[in-house]
Legacy VTK file of the C-alpha trace (Angstrom):
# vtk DataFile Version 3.0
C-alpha trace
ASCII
DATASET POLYDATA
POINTS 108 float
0.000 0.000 0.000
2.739 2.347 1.178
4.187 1.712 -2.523
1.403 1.360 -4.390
0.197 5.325 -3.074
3.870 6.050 -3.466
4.121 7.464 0.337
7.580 8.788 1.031
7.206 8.634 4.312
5.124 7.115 6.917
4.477 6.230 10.738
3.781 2.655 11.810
1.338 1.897 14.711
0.563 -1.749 15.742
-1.286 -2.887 18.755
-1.437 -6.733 19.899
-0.856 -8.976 16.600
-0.507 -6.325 14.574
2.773 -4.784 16.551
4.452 -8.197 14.143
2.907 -6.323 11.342
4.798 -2.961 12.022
7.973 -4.833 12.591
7.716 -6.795 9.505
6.951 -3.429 7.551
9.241 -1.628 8.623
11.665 -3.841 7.942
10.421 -4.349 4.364
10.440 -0.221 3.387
13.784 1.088 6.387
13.639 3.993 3.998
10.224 4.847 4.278
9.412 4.515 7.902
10.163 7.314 10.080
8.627 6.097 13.134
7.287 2.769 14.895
4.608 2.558 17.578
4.371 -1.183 18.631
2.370 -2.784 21.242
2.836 -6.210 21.595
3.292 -8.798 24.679
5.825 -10.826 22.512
9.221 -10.704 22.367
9.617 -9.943 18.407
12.652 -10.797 18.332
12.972 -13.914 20.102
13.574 -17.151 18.047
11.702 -20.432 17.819
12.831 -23.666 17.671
11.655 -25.387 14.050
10.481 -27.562 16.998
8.196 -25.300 18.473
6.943 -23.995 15.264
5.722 -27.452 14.507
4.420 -27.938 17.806
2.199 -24.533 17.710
0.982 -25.490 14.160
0.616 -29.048 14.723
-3.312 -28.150 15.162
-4.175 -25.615 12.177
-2.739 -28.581 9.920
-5.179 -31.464 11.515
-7.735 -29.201 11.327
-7.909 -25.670 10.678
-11.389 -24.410 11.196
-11.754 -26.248 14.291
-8.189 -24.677 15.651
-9.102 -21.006 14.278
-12.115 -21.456 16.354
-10.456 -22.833 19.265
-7.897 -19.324 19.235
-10.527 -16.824 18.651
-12.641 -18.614 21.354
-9.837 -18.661 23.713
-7.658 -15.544 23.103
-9.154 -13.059 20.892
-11.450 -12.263 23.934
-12.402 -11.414 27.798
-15.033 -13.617 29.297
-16.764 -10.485 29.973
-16.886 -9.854 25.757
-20.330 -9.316 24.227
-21.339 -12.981 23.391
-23.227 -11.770 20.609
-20.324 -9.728 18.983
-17.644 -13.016 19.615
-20.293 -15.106 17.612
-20.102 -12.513 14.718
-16.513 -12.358 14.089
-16.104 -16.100 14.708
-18.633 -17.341 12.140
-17.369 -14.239 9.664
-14.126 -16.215 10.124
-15.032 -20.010 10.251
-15.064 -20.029 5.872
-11.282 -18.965 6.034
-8.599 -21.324 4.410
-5.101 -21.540 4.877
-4.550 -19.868 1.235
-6.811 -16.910 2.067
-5.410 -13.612 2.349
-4.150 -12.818 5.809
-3.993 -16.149 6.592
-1.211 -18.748 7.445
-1.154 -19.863 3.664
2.357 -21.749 2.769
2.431 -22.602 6.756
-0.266 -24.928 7.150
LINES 1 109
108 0 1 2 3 4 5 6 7 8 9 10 11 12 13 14 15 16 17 18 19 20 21 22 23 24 25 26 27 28 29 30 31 32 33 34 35 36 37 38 39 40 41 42 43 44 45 46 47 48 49 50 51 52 53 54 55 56 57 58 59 60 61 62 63 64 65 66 67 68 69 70 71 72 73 74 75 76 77 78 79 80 81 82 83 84 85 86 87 88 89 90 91 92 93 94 95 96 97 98 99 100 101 102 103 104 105 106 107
């Protein structure tokens, strides 16, 4: 996008999964980004194991639908979360593949 609107410049704000996104991006234009905002609870630069990787994908390969459920169930929300609003975003999700965009693609 930054590109395609041919932005000199720009600043990068991320919150929760999206702090990766920022990282990633600004390492992908270094000459475009003038400042980062990222707020994440992981460590982006820590490394995993090929080991671990396998072990935290292990379930979106079995089955994905069941496993997207499972993490937007368990971690997208609070328990105190409109029930009404989770059920929304997680059937607007549930028809996601692997190959669609955003998704995990070439991982699963």
């Amino acid at each position: 996008m930054v590109q395609a609107l041919n932005l000199k410049k720009v600043i990068l704000i991320g919150h929760s999964m999206g702090g990766l996104v920022v990282v990633e991006a600004a390492r992908l234009l270094p000459s475009r980004s003038s400042d980062r905002s990222v707020d994440t609870l992981l460590n982006v630069e820590q490394k995993f194991t090929r080991e671990q990787f396998e072990l935290f994908m292990a379930p979106m390969r079995q089955n994905f639908k069941k496993a997207t459920e499972d993490f937007l169930r368990n971690w997208m929300f609070t328990p105190k979360s409109d029930p009404a609003l989770v059920e929304k975003i997680v059937i607007r999700w549930l028809p996601l593949t692997p190959d669609s965009p955003g998704c995990l693609g070439k991982y699963v």
